[in-house]
C-alpha positions as CSV (number, residue, x, y, z in Angstrom):
1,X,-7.7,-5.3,-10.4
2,X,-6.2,-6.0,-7.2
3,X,-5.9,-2.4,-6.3
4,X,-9.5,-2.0,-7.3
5,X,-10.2,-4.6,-4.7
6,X,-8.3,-2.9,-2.3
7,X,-9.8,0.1,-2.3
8,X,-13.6,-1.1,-2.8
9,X,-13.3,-3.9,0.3
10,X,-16.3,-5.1,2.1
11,X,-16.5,-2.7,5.2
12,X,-19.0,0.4,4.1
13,X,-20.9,2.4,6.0
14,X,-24.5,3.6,5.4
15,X,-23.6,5.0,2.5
16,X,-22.1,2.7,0.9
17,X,-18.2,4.0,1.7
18,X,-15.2,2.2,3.2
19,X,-15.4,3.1,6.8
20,X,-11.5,2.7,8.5
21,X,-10.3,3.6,11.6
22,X,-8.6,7.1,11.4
23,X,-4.6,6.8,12.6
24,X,-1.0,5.5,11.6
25,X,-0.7,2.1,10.5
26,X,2.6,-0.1,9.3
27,X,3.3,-3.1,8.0
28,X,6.5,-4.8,6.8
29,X,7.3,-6.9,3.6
30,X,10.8,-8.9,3.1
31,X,13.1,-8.4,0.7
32,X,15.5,-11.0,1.2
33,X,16.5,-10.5,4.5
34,X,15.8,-7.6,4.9
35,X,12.5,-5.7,5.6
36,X,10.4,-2.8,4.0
37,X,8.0,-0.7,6.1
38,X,5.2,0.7,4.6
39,X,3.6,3.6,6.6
40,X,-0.2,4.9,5.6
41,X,-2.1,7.4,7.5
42,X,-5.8,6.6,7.1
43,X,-9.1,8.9,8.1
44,X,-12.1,7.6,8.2
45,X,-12.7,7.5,4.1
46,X,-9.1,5.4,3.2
47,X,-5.8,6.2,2.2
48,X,-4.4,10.2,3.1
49,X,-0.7,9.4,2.4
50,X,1.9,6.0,1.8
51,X,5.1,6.2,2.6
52,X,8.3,3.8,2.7
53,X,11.2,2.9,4.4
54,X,13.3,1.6,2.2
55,X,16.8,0.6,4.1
56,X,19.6,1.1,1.8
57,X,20.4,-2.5,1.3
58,X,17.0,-3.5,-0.5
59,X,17.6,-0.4,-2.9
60,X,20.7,-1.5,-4.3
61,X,19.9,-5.6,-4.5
62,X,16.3,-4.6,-5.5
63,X,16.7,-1.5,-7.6
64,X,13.0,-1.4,-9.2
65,X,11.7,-1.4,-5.3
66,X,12.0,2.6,-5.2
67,X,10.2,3.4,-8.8
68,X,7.5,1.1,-7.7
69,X,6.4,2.6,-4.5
70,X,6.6,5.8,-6.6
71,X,4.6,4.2,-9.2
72,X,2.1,2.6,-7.3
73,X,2.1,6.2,-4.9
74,X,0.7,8.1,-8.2
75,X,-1.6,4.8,-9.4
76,X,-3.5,5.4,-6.1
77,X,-4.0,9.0,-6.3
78,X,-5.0,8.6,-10.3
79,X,-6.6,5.4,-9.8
80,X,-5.0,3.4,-12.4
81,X,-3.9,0.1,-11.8
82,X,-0.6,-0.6,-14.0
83,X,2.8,-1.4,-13.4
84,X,6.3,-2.2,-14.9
85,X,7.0,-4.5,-12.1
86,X,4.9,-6.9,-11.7
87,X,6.6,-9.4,-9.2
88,X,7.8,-5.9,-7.1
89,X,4.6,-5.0,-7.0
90,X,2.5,-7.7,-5.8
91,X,4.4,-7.9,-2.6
92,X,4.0,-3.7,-1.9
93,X,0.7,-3.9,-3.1
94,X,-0.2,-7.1,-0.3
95,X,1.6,-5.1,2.0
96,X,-0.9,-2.2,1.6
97,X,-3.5,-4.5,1.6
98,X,-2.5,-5.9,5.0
99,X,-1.8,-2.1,6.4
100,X,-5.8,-1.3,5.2
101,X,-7.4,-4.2,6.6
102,X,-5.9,-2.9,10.3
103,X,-7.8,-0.1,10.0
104,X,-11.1,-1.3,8.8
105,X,-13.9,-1.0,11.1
């Protein structure tokens, strides 16, 4: 449901469509004390690509961090909105959240 939100918003142009601000936009999430970057390039319809840079440290104290983003990766191309990790996911999925609101018009 929370992706659903995410990707439906409240800025839409005439007809009817999200309407973002083409370009590169990151934001970072904490794991700990250290930080995840998540990197989406957006045109002016939503999402073209996700990625993640994931520092080696977060990997090993937070192993189900890496099979989420993959996870979540494929649940936005699909459009499904499932996940084994729950907790993991909440934070990447704010994350994209707050990436996507910097590049609505």
């Amino acid at each position: 449901l929370v992706l659903i939100f995410f990707l439906t918003g409240r800025n839409k142009g005439s007809d009817g469509a999200e309407v973002y601000y083409p370009g590169v936009y990151t934001t970072s999430v904490s794991f700990g004390s250290q930080a995840l970057t998540v990197e989406m390039v957006m045109d002016s319809h939503g999402i073209q690509s996700i990625e993640y840079a994931i520092p080696e440290s977060i990997s090993s104290v937070y192993p189900l961090v890496e099979p989420t983003c993959s996870s979540i990766g494929k649940q936005l191309e699909s459009g499904t909105t499932t996940s084994e990790s729950q907790d993991t996911a909440s934070y990447l999925l704010r994350a994209i959240e707050l990436t996507m609101e910097k590049a609505k018009r």
